[in-house]
N, C-alpha and C positions, 0 to 999 in steps of 0.2 A: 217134237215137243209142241202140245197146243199151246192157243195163242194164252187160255187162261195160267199153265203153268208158268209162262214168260213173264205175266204179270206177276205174278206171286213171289217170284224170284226176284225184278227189279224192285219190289216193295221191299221184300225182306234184306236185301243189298243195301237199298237206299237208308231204313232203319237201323241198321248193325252200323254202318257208316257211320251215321245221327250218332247214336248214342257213342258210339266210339271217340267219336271225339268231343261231345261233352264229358265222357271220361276222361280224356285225356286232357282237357285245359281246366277240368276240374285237379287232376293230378298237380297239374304245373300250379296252377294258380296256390293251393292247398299245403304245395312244399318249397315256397318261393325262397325261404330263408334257408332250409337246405340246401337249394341249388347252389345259394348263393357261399354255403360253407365251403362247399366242396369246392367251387371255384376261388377263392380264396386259399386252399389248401387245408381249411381245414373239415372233419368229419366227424361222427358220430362216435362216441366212446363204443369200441369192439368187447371191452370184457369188463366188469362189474363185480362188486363186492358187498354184500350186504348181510348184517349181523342183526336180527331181530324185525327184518322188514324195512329198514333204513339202510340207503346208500352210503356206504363208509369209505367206497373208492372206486374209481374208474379209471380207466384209462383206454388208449390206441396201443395196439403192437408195434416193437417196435426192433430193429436190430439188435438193441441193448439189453443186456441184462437187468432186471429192477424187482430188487426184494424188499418186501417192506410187514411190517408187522400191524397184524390188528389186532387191538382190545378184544376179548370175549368176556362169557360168564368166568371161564376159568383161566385163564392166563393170555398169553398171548398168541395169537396166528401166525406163524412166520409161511410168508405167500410170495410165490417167485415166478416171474413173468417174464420168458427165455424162449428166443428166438419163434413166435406167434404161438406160444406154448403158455398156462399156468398150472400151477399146482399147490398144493399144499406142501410145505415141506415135512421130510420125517421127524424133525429133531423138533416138530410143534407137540408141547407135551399140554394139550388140552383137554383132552379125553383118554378113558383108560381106553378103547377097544382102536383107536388111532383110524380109525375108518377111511377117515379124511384124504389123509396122508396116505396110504394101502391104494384105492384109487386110482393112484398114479396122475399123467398128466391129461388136461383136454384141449381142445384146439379147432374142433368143430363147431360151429351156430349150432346154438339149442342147447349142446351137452355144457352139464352142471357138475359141481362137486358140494356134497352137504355133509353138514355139521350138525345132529340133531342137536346135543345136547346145549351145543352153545351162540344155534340159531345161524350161525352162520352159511351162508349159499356162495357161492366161486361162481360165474357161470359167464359162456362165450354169447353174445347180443350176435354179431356178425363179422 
């Protein structure tokens, strides 16, 4: 290897380095209240619920079983949140085509359950 590729290397080392760890105490610095949840014991709500674009519920998974009902345009949501699982349940009579409910359950980050007609979103955060 010449001695110019050597230099190129130690620069481009030395810089990836740099910036690495101004990323990284920018990270820390950035999420300091986080840390400090999670050290505490507590975290970030894992699943979400929201009717019209406003948050109507949250919560963490949990061993327990926990059903609960939301308002819609047309009647009520009955939502069940079972062993790091949610879903719609089938007996929610809020729409004719019951989409919701059909669905089944989800349990992975990112994946949603929607409600067009009555705005309602189910959906796993993390």
């Amino acid at each position: 290897m010449t001695l110019q590729k050597k230099s190129n290397r130690r620069k481009f080392i030395k810089y990836s380095l740099s910036v690495g760890a101004a990323a990284g105490s920018a990270l820390l610095l950035g999420n300091k209240d986080t840390l400090a949840k999670v050290l505490m014991g507590m975290s970030e709500p894992q699943w979400q619920v929201t009717v019209g674009g406003k948050i109507v519920k949250e919560g963490i998974f949990s061993s327990n079983k926990e059903e609960f009902f939301i308002p819609v345009k047309n009647g009520k949501a009955h939502i069940v949140v079972d062993n790091k699982r949610i879903f719609v349940h089938e007996d929610s009579d809020i729409c004719e085509r019951k989409i919701c409910a059909k669905m089944g359950f989800i349990r992975e980050p990112g994946e949603s359950i929607i409600c067009k007609p009555n705005k309602l979103v189910v959906r796993i955060l993390s």
